[in-house]
Kinemage of the C-alpha trace (Angstrom):
@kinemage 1
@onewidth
@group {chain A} dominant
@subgroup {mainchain}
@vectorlist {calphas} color= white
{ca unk a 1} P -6.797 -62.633 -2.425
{ca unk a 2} L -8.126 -61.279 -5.861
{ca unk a 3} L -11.505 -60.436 -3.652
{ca unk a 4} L -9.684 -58.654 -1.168
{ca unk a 5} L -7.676 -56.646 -3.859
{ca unk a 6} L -11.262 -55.596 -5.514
{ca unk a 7} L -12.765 -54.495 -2.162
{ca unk a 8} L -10.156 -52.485 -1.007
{ca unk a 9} L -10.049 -50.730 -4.706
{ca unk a 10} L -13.629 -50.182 -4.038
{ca unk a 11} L -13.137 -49.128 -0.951
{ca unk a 12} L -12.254 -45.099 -1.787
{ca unk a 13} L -15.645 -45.232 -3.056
{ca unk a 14} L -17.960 -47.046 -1.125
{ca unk a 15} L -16.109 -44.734 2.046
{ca unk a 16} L -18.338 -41.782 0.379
{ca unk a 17} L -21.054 -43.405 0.585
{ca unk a 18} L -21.045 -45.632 3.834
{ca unk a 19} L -20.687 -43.858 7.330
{ca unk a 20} L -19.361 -47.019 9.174
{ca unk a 21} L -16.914 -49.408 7.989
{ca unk a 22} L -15.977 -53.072 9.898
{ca unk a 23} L -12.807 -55.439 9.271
{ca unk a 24} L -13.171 -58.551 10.420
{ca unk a 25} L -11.389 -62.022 9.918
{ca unk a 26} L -13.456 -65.169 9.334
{ca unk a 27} L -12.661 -69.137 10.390
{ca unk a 28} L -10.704 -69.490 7.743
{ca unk a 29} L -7.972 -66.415 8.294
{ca unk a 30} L -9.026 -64.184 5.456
{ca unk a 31} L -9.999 -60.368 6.069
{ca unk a 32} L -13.498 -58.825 4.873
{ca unk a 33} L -14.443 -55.189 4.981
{ca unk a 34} L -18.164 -54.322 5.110
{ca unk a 35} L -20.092 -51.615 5.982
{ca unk a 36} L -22.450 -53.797 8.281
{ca unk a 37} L -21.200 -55.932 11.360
{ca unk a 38} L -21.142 -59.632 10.731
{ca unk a 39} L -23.776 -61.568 12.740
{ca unk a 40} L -21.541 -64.014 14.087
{ca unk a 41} L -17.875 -62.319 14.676
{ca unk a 42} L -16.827 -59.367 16.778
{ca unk a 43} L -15.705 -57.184 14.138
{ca unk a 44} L -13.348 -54.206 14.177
{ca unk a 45} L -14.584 -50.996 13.360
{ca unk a 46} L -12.669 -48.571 11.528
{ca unk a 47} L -12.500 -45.373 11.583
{ca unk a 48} L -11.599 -43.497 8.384
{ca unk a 49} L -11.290 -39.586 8.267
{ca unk a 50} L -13.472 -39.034 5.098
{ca unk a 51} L -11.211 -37.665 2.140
{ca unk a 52} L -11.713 -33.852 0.905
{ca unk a 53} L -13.781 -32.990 -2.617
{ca unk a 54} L -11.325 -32.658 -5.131
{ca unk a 55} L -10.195 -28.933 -4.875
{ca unk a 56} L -11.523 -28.238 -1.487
{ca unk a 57} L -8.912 -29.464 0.748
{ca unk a 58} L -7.154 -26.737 3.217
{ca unk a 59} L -3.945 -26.847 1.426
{ca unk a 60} L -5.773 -26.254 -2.110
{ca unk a 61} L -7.555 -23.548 -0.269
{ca unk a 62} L -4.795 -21.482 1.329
{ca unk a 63} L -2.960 -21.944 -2.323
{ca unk a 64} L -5.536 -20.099 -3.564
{ca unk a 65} L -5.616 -17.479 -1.082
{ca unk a 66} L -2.088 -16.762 -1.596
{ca unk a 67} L -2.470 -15.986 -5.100
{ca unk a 68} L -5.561 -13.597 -4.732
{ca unk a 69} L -3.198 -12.121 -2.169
{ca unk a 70} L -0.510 -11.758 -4.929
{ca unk a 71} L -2.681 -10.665 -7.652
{ca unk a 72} L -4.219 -8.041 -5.304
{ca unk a 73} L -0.920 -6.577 -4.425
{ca unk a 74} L 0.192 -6.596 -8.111
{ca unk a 75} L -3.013 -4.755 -8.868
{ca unk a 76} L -2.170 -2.418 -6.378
{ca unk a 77} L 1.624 -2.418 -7.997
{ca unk a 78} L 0.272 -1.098 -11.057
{ca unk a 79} L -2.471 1.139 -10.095
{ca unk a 80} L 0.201 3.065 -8.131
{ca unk a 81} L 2.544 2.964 -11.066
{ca unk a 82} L -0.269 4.102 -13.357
{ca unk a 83} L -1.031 7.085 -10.415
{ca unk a 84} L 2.776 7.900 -10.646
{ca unk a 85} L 3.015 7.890 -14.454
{ca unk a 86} L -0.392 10.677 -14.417
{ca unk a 87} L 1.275 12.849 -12.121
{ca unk a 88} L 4.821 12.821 -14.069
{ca unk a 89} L 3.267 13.776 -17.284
{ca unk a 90} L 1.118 16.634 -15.054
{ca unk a 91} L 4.326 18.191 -13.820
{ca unk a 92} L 5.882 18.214 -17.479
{ca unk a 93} L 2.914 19.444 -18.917
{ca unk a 94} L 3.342 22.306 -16.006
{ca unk a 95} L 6.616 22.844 -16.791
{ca unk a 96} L 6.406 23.037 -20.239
{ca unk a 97} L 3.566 25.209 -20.333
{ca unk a 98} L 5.208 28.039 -21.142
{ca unk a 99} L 7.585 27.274 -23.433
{ca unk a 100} L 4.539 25.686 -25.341
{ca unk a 101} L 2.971 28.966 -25.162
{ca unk a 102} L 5.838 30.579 -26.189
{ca unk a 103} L 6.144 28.315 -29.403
{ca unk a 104} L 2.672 28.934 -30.090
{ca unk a 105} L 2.892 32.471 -30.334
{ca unk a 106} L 6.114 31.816 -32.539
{ca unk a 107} L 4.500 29.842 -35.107
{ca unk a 108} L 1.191 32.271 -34.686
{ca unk a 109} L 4.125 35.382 -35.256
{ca unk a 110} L 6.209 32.881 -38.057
{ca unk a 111} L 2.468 33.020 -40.401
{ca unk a 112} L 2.786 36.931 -40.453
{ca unk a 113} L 5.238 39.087 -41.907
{ca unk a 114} L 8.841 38.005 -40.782
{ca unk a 115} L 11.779 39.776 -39.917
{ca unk a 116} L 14.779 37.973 -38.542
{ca unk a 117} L 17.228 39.958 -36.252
{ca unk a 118} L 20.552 39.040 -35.124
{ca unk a 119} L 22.252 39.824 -32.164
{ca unk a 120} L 22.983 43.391 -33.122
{ca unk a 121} L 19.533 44.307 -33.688
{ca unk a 122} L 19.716 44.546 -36.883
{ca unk a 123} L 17.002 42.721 -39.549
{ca unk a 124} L 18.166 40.974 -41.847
{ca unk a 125} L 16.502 39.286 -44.932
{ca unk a 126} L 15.423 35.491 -44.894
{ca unk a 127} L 13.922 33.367 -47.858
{ca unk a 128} L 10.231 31.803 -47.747
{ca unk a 129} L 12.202 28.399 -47.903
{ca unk a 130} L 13.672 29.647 -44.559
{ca unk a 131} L 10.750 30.632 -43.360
{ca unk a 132} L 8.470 27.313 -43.972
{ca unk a 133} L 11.317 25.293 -42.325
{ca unk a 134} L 11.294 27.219 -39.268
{ca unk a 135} L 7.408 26.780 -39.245
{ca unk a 136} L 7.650 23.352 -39.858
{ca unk a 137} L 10.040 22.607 -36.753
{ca unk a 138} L 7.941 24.960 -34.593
{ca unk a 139} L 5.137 23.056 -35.545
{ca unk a 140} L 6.757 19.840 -34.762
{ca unk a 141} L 8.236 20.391 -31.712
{ca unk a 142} L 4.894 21.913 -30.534
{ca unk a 143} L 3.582 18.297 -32.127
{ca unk a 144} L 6.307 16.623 -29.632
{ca unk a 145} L 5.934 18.420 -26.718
{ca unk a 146} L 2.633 20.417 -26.049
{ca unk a 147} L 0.039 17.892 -26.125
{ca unk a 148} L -3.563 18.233 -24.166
């Protein structure tokens, strides 16, 4: 019995190697597998579907063409998110084009001499402390919001 435990263990093996396989049962009512027919017995031969390599079976395969298939479309995913992100920031920096040149020609106007005027039309004196603040949010918000 111990024999017929250690051939069939082998057997996984030996089936890469040997095309034809035989069972056959001898006088005294124990099995044998060989890969040659016995001389002296009709012997059964077996057929055995040959196992896949390791990795290259059909459901191994399609597993793998399902995830290409994902990773594709999440490549695609984020190439049009990328697309749509590019052509958000284009329209801000269209619309904000002229408020950027706008607060250019502020800060070019806020270097100069300065006059403030209120909403009578009248000037009216400001500090240099005044002055550098106002240049230094111009500055920033053209920082913020006018980049290219």
């Amino acid at each position: 019995m111990l024999r017929l435990v250690a051939l069939l263990a082998l057997l996984p093996a030996s089936m890469s190697i040997a095309q034809d396989l035989y069972r056959w049962t001898d006088e005294d009512g124990r099995v044998h597998f060989g890969d040659r027919p016995p001389e002296d017995r009709a012997p059964e031969q077996l057929q055995l579907k040959p196992q896949p390599l390791l990795g290259q079976d059909d459901e191994v395969r399609q597993r793998f063409e399902r995830l290409e298939r994902l990773r594709s479309g999440e490549e695609q995913k984020q190439q049009e998110e990328e697309r749509l992100r590019q052509e958000e920031a284009k329209q801000r920096r269209q619309k904000m084009a002229p408020l950027c040149a706008q607060a250019k020609r502020d800060l070019k106007a806020l270097s100069g001499r300065v006059v403030y005027v209120d909403e009578d039309g009248e000037g009216r004196d400001v500090s240099l402390e005044q002055v550098a603040a106002d240049r230094k949010k111009v500055s920033q918000w053209i920082a913020e919001n006018c980049t290219e």
